[in-house]
VEXVO-790227 format. One record per residue (C-alpha): x, y, z. Coordinates in steps of 0.1 Angstrom, whole numbers, plus 2048, in hexadecimal, padded with zeros to 3 digits. Example, Ala and Ser with C-alpha at 12.3 -4.5 7.8 and 13.67 -1.06 7.14 Angstrom:
BEGIN
87B7D384E8897F5847
This chain:
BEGIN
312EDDEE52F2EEFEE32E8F00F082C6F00F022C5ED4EFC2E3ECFF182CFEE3F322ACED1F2A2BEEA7F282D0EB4F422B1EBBF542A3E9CF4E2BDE88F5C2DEE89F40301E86F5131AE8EF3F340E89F3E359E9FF2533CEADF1232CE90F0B30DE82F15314E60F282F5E58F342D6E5CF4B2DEE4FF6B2DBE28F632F5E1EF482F1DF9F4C2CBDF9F4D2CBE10F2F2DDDF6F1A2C7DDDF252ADDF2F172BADF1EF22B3DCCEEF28FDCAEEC284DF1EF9275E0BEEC299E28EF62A1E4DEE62C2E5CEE52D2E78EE12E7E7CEC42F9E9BECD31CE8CECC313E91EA0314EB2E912FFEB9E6F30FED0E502F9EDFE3C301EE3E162ECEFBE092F0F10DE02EBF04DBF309EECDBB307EDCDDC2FDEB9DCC315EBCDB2334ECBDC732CEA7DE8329E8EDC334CE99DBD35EE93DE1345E76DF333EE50DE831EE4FDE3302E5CDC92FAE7FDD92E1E80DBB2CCE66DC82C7E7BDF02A3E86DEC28DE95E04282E72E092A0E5FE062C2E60E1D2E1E4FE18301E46E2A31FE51E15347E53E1C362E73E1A380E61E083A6E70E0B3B8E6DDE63C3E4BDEF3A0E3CDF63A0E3FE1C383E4AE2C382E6EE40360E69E4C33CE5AE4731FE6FE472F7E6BE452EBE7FE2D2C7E8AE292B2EA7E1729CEC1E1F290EE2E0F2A8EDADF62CAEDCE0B2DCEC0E122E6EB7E37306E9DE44304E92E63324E82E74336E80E9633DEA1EA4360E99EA936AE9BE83352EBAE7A36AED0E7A385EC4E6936CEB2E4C35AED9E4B37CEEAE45387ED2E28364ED1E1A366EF8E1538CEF4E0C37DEE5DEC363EFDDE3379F13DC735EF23DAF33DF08DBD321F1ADC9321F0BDE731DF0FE0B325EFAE2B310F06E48318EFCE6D2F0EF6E762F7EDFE962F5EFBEAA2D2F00E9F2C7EE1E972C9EBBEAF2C7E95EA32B8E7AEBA2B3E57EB5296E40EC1297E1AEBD27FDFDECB264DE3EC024BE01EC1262E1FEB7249E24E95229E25EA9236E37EC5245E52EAB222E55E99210E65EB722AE83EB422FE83E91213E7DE6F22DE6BE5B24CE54E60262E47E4625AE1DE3C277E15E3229AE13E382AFE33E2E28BE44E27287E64E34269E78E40260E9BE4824BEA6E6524BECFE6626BED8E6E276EB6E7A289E9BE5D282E76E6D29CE56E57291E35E5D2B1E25E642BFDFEE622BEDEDE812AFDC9E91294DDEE9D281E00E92299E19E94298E3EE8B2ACE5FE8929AE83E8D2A9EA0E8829EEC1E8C29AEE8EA02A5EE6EC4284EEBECF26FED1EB6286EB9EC7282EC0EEC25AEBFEE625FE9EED6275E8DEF1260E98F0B243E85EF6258E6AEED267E6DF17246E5BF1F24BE3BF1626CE3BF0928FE30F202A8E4FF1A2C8E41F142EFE4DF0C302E4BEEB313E29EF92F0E1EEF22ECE28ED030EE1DEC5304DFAED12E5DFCEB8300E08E97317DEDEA02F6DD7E9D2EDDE3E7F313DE3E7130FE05E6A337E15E6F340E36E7835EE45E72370E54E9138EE6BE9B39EE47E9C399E34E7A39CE58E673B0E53E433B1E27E50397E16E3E38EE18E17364E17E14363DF4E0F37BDEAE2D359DF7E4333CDE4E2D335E07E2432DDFADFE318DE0E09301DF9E1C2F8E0FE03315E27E0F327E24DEA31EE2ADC4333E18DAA31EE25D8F323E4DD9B33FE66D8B360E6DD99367E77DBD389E7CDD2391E5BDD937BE45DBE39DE37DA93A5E26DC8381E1ADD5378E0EDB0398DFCDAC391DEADC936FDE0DC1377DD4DA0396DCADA03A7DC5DC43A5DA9DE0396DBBDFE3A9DABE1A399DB9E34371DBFE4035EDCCE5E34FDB0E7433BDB1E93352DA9EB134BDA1ED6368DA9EE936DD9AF12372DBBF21366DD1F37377DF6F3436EE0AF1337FE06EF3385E23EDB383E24EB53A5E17EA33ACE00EBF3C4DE5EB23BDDBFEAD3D0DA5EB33D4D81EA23F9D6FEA73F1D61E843EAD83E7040ED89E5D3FEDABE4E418DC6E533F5DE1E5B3EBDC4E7A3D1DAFE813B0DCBE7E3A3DECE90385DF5EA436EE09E93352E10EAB34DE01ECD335E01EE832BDECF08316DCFF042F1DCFF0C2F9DACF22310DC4F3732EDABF30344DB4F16348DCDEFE339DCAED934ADD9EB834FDDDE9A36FDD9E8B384DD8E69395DB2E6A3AADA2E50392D8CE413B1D6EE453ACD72E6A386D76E69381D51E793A1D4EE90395D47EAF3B2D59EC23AAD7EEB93B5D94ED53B1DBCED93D5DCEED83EDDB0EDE3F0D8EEE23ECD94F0B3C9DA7F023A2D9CF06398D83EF3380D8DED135FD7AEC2356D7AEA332DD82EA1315D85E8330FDA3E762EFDADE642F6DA9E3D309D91E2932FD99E2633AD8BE03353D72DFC377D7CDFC388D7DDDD3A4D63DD5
């Protein structure tokens, strides 16, 4: 992690546990906050490649899911890594400035998804650039996150997936039940901005902003779920996060197949689950009805629940056992798992 941001959230009241920013002092009250407050968070547990050279956009349209043609300077996109047989690797956010192309994703897979990426390069003129040690992402979120933005900043993106440019700083409007935002930017841009933003803002932990993803049914893909989950298994084709209409790319037979021609028989739901202790990404389900030789489902992201009882999730769920009513985490012993509604229509499973 960057010294420079550690030492200055750590001055302003960060704790921290196994590199990772946990909090500020207040966990409970923190998650509270996210409901209906106006929070930031840091978003250092993500790490940002840069792709800079001429074939950049060509070299990402042959190995991720989505339409690297359509990233602008204006325009972001969620898009997958796929293994030969269609599983995903990893999920990044992609966005454009100055004409290079940037993929953000959870700092636990950047280095493994960094050395593959350049194992592909061959004759591409191409370049992957570690830039997180320059450059830090936060998030805000809140009723009032666009007005409270536009007294640091002269322009913010309107609409979901937009993205913005504010000197050195890239601001993406982001989906979410409230106004919710990611900047990214120079170490320093972003300390003068928290500090502006510090005023009337709640500082909160990554818990936090995990709690708004899972709201927004946005997945992630961890250490975990790596090489478990095809796109569509995540909703990541009904997000924008997939192009059917785009050339090849490792993994398309398989993800095309499916769209056109298979019976997806499993789909990420919103879960609440009765339990108190964390739960980690890949974390087994449980139905006493499933006969599916893979199990029940998998956690893919997890965090705490704003009403401080329970834990919410999202998880991958054979779409059979999508409205049992005896869904349990691990075994048949384990907690016991709701089914909630999540923010965009999930289509009909095919027969």
């Amino acid at each position: 992690m960057k010294t420079k941001w550690r030492d200055f959230l750590t001055n302003m009241g960060a704790e921290y546990a196994d590199d990772q920013l946990l909090h500020f002092g207040n966990p409970e009250l923190e998650s509270r906050a996210s409901d209906n407050g106006l929070i930031i968070a840091d978003l250092s547990h993500f790490s940002l490649i840069k792709a800079i050279g001429s074939d950049a956009a060509s070299f990402l349209q042959g190995q991720l899911t989505n339409d690297i043609e359509q990233v602008t300077e204006d325009h972001s996109q969620l898009s997958g890594y796929c293994n030969q047989k269609g599983r995903l690797l990893a999920s990044f956010r992609i966005f454009k400035k100055n004409n290079d192309l940037y993929l953000l994703l959870p700092e636990e897979l950047y280095e493994e998804t960094f050395k593959r990426l350049k194992m592909f390069i061959m004759r591409s003129k191409v370049e992957f650039i570690n830039c997180s040690t320059d450059f830090v992402s936060i998030g805000i979120s809140g009723p009032n996150a666009d007005t409270e933005l536009l007294k640091h900043l002269k322009h913010i993106p309107e609409s979901t997936d937009a993205v913005t440019h504010s000197g050195d700083l890239s601001v993406i409007k982001l989906a979410g039940t409230q106004p919710r935002y990611q900047i990214s930017g120079p170490v320093g841009d972003i300390i003068n901005l928290w500090q502006g933003l510090d005023v009337n803002a709640a500082p909160v932990g990554k818990d936090v902003w995990n709690l708004l993803e899972i709201r927004a049914g946005i997945p992630t893909i961890y250490t975990g779920t790596v090489e478990s989950f095809v796109p569509q298994m995540v909703n990541l084709e009904l997000i924008n996060g997939v192009s059917f209409k785009k050339g090849c790319y490792t993994g398309q037979e398989i993800v095309a197949r499916m769209h056109y021609l298979g019976k997806l028989k499993r789909r990420m739901y919103r879960i609440h689950i009765d339990r108190s202790e964390p739960v980690s990404a890949g974390t087994a389900l449980y139905s006493p009805a499933s006969t599916s030789g893979q199990g029940t489902g998998n956690i893919v992201i997890a965090a705490p629940a704003s009403s401080g009882k329970g834990i919410e999730a999202l998880a991958v769920i054979q779409t059979s056992e999508s409205e049992s009513s005896n869904l349990r985490l691990n075994d048949e012993n384990g907690e016991n798992i709701e089914i909630l509604e999540i923010p965009y229509e999930l289509p009909a499973a095919k027969k």
